[in-house]
C-alpha positions, 0 to 999 in steps of 0.5 A, a space after each residue: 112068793 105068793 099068788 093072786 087070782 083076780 076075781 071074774 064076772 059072774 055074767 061069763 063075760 070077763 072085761 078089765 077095761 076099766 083095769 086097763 084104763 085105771 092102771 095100765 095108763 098111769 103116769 108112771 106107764 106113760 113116757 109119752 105125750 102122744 095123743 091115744 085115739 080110740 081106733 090106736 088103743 084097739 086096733 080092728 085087727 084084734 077086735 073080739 067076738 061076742 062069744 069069747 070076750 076079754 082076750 084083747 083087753 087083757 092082754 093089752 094091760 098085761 102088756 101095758 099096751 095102751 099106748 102101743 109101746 115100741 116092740 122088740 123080739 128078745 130071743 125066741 127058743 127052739 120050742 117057739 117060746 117068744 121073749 118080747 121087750 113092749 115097751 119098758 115090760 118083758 113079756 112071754 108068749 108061745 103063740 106066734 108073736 105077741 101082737 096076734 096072741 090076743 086074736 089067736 086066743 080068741 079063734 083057738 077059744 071060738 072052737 069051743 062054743 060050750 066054753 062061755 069064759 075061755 080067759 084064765 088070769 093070775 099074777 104071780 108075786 114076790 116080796 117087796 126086798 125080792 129081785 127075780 131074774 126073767 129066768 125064774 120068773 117065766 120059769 115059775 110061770 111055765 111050772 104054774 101053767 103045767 101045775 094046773 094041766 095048761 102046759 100046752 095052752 096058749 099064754 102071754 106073761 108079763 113082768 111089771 116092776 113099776 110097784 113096789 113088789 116084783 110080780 108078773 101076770 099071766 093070761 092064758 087060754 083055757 081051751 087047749 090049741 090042739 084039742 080044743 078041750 077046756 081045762 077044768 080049773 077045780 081048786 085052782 088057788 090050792 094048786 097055785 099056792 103048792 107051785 108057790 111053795 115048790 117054787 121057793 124051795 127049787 128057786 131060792 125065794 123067800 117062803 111067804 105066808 099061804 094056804 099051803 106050807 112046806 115042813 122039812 122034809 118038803 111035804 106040803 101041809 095046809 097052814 092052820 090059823 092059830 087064832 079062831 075067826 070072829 063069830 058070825 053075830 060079832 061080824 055081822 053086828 060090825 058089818 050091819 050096824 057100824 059098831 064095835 062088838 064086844 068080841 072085836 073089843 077085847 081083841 083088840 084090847 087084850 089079845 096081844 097082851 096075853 099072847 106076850 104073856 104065854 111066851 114068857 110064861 107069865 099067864 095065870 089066874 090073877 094076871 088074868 083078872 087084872 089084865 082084863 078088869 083093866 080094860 073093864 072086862 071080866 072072867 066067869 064059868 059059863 056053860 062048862 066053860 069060860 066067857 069074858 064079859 062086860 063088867 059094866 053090862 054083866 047081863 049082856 052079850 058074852 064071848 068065849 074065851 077061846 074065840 079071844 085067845 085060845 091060851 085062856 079056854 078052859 082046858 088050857 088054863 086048867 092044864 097050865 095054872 089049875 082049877 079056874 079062881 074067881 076074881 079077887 073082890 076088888 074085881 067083883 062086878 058088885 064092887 066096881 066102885 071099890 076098883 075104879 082107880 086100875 080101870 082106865 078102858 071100858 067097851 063103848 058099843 056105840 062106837 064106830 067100826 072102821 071097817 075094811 070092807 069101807 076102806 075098800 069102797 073109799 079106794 075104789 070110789 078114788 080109783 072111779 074117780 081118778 078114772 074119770 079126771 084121766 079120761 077127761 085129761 085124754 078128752 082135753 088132750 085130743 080136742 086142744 087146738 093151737 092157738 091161732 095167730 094168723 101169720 100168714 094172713 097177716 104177712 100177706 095182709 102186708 104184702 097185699 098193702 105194699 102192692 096197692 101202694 105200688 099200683 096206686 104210685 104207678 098210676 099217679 105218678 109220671 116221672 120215673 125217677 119219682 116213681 121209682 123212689 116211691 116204690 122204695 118207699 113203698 118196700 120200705 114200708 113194708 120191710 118196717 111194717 113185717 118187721 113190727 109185725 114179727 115182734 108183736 108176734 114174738 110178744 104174742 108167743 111169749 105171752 101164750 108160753 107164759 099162759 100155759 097155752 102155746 101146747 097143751 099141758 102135761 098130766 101133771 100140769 094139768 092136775 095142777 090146774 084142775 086141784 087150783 080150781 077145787 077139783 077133788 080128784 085132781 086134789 087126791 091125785 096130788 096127794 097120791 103123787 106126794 104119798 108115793 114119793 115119800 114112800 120112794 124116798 123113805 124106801 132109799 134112805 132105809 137102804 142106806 146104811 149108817 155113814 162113818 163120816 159126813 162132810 157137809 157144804 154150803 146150800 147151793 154147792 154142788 159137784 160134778 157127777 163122777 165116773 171112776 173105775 172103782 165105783 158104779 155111778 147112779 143118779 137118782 131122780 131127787 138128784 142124789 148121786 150114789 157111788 156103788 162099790 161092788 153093789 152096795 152104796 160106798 159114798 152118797 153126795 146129796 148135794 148139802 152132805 156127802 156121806 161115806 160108809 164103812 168099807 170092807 178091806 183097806 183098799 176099799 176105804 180108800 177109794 172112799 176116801 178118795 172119791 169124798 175128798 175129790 167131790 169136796 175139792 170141787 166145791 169152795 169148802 166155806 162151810 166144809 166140816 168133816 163130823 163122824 167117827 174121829 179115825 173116819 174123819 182123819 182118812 178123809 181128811 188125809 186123803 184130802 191132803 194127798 190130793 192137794 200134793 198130787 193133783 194141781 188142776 186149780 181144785 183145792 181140798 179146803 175146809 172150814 174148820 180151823 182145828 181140821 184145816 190145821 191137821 190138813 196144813 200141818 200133814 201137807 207140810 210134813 209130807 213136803 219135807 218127807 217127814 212122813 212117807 206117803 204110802 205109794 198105793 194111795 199116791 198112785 190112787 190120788 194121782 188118777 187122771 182124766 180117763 180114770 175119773 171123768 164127768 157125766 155129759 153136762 158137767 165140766 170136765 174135772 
């Protein structure tokens, strides 16, 4: 695990309203179409002073309260510690209820004028292949909080699981409720890095890299970078300028290289030379020392070789390979022509750096963008007005018709019968006119629906919309969105192992979702359904193929077998084959063949391959003539009914 200490104003004035706005109203965050009002993101009730700002807004992201998701009190312990579902987030506070806790912050902090910045945030985080339970991780935030001498203090923590690393944010009030003290926060991110260790060891998380370490012994010892930082004129050459120096080339061309070289114990003074004349570098005595230059500018600026790899210094060459030799001749810089033919790079200082701190700046300014195209999402949402048809004047435009041809009937018309019939004819009318009237309406919607007007467009509709009319950030949002599921699906396709058979169908074949007693069913977004045995996947059905994975006794296997064959009897086996290995392959093809025997509910096991189809015929009928006995265990599993293998809701009951 590691920690994260997000950076404050330099006014003493701390906001993350833009952090709220940004993050705590992703797509992702939001299961809601609801209109948000300025007046339900901020209620009056937790309006923040001057003197103490930043309580409300943090606390609203940490929460991810920007909808003001649902509340439901988890448990409360005899200390006062409130565990509280906001939504889909699990937060934890000590103050009275998590609703209040920003506005208790606040008066608690007002108590103590000198305190310009009562609010104190980090987030504490795991490793992308970690799954803390709640437990440990409201229990590393309470160690954290005492850590830092804020174990009384008023805090609220969250845990977000909607990236892809676990982590949880913790927003407490440096003013102590009681006393009314602020707590010193002096070397804060030392401290929090020696929790982090702690931690690990205490709780079993996977030690991550940090400023602190622990050896085995369990003391804590500050971590030393094995390599040199750059030197301050090849950073700020990089910085300014915008081009490479001659440090940052001969890292990035020759670290790496000499690094795999001292762990195999193959660094020396003519593989030295080489590997830098190479890259058109070169090695020389400078100043009681070695500098590496350019071959091509030997006048130039130089770099010494310890701030490249501390490996080739002086003192370690010497100590590992002798007294220092010069390049051979066909490495001398008077000679570069001889030697042209082993050089295939040289530094280029003209060329551009592609910096971070840019990288930086690109993905803020997407971010500023994406910001602005969500707000005008919101600004389009709260002024869309349903389209007006004017129903009911145009029904009671018909009636009022109807009513002037009645009057007029009646005043022209004197004999009763007549008139009586031209009042029906009047009604009649007006029956054919409303029933005109509700088909050209029927039209009128159909035609609104079709036009995306009829109610107003989702998110994602309306990203669309605006990328359709050359929108750019509508256009990196799309990008974002498509990125994030490729990663999502490239993350789950490495958490599956290697199958020992897939049988693959025709487009178009699908089979119902099963539930069974045996297996864990899960229904992923793509539509990919997962059959989990004891946690781990045991048979995928991705709707083209089904795969089956190796499983870890016999019994196991054969429940595999028995569910891959089941999904394959529920398709029309046109284009069934089994591939994989020959013994895997055969058990599906076998537990296809006591299906056939023992269940008789019009579903077949079938396959297209006729060398396949001729073993699953030629097993069913030395079955029949009890040639080959069925082992009982696998008949009584092949012979499961309804209550032990049924269909989720929507799909035909097997």
């Amino acid at each position: 695990m590691n920690v994260v200490i997000p950076p404050k104003r330099r006014d003493r004035k701390t906001s993350f309203k833009k952090l709220v706005s940004y993050v705590s109203t992703r797509e992702e965050n939001r299961h809601s179409e609801a209109v948000v009002k300025p007046d339900d993101v901020y209620p009056p009730s937790g309006e923040e002073s001057v003197a103490t700002p930043g309580f409300g807004q943090l606390v609203d992201y940490v929460g991810r309260k920007r909808v003001a998701p649902k509340t439901q009190i988890v448990s409360i312990s005899p200390e006062g510690i409130q565990r509280v579902l906001c939504g889909e987030v699990l937060c934890e506070t000590n103050c009275f209820s998590l609703d209040t806790a920003a506005a208790e912050m606040n008066m608690t902090a007002m108590q103590n004028p000198r305190c310009k910045d009562a609010v104190y945030h980090f987030i504490l985080s795991w490793q992308q292949d970690e799954d803390p339970t709640p437990d440990a991780i409201f229990a590393s935030v309470r160690y954290s909080l005492q850590s830092l001498g804020m174990k009384e203090h008023q805090y609220v923590a969250a845990i977000h699981r909607d990236t892809d690393n676990v982590h949880c944010h913790i927003s407490a009030n440096r003013v102590h409720p009681t006393t009314f003290r602020a707590q010193n926060m002096w070397n804060d991110a030392d401290t929090l890095q020696k929790c982090c260790r702690v931690l690990e060891r205490d709780l079993g998380f996977k030690v991550d890299n940090g400023s602190w370490h622990m050896d085995e012994y369990g003391d804590l010892h500050r971590t030393h970078h094995d390599m040199p930082s750059a030197p301050r004129g090849a950073a700020r050459r990089e910085i300014f300028s915008d081009r490479e120096s001659l440090y940052g080339y001969a890292v990035r061309e020759v670290r790496q290289g000499i690094g795999l070289a001292c762990e195999q114990s193959r660094l020396d003074w003519p593989w030295l030379h080489k590997l830098l004349y190479t890259r058109g570098l070169g090695l020389r005595e400078q100043h009681g020392g070695l500098a590496v230059y350019d071959l091509f500018n030997p006048d130039g600026v130089s770099v010494k070789a310890s701030d490249v790899h501390p490996a080739i210094s002086l003192p370690a060459m010497t100590h590992c390979c002798g007294g220092f030799q010069a390049a051979p001749p066909v490495c001398n810089p008077d000679r570069l022509e001889d030697g042209m033919l082993g050089m295939y790079n040289n530094y280029l200082p003209q060329l551009h750096v592609r910096d971070q701190d840019i990288r930086r700046e690109r993905r803020e300014a997407r971010a500023i963008a994406r910001e602005i195209l969500r707000a005008r999402f919101e600004a389009y949402r709260a002024g869309w007005e349903k389209p007006d048809l004017r129903v009911r004047a145009r029904f009671q435009q018909i009636s009022s018709h109807c009513i002037v041809m009645k009057a007029h009937v009646r005043d022209t018309v004197r004999d009763p019968l007549l008139r009586k019939l031209m009042y029906r004819v009047a009604e009649f009318e007006k029956m054919k006119a409303m029933a005109e009237l509700r088909l050209q309406l029927r039209e009128e919607r159909s035609a609104l629906s079709d036009a995306g007007l009829s109610r107003p467009l989702s998110w994602k509709r309306w990203v669309e919309k605006e990328a359709l009319r050359g929108d750019v950030a509508a256009l990196s949002q799309l990008r974002g969105w498509a990125y994030r599921e490729k990663r999502r699906a490239r993350q789950q396709r490495n958490d599956w192992p290697e199958p020992n058979a897939v049988i693959h169908y025709g487009p178009g074949e699908d089979a119902p979702t099963f539930i069974t007693r045996e297996h864990e069913t899960r229904l992923l977004h793509d539509g990919t359904v997962s059959y989990l045995l004891d946690g781990k996947p045991a048979v995928t059905d991705f709707g083209d193929r089904v795969e089956v994975y190796a499983a870890p006794d016999s019994q196991a296997d054969r429940f595999n077998n028995d569910l891959a064959a089941e999904l394959t009897a529920w398709r029309s086996g046109d284009n069934a084959v089994v591939k994989g290995e020959r013994t895997a392959a055969n058990r599906v093809l076998y537990s296809g063949v006591i299906r056939n025997l023992t269940k008789h509910d019009g579903h077949v096991f079938t396959v297209s391959d006729r060398q396949q189809m001729a073993i699953v015929r030629a097993t069913q009928d030395n079955l029949r003539n009890g040639e080959v006995k069925t082992d009982p265990r696998q008949a009584e599993s092949a012979q499961r009914d309804d209550l032990n293998v049924r269909s989720k809701r929507d799909f035909p009951r097997p």
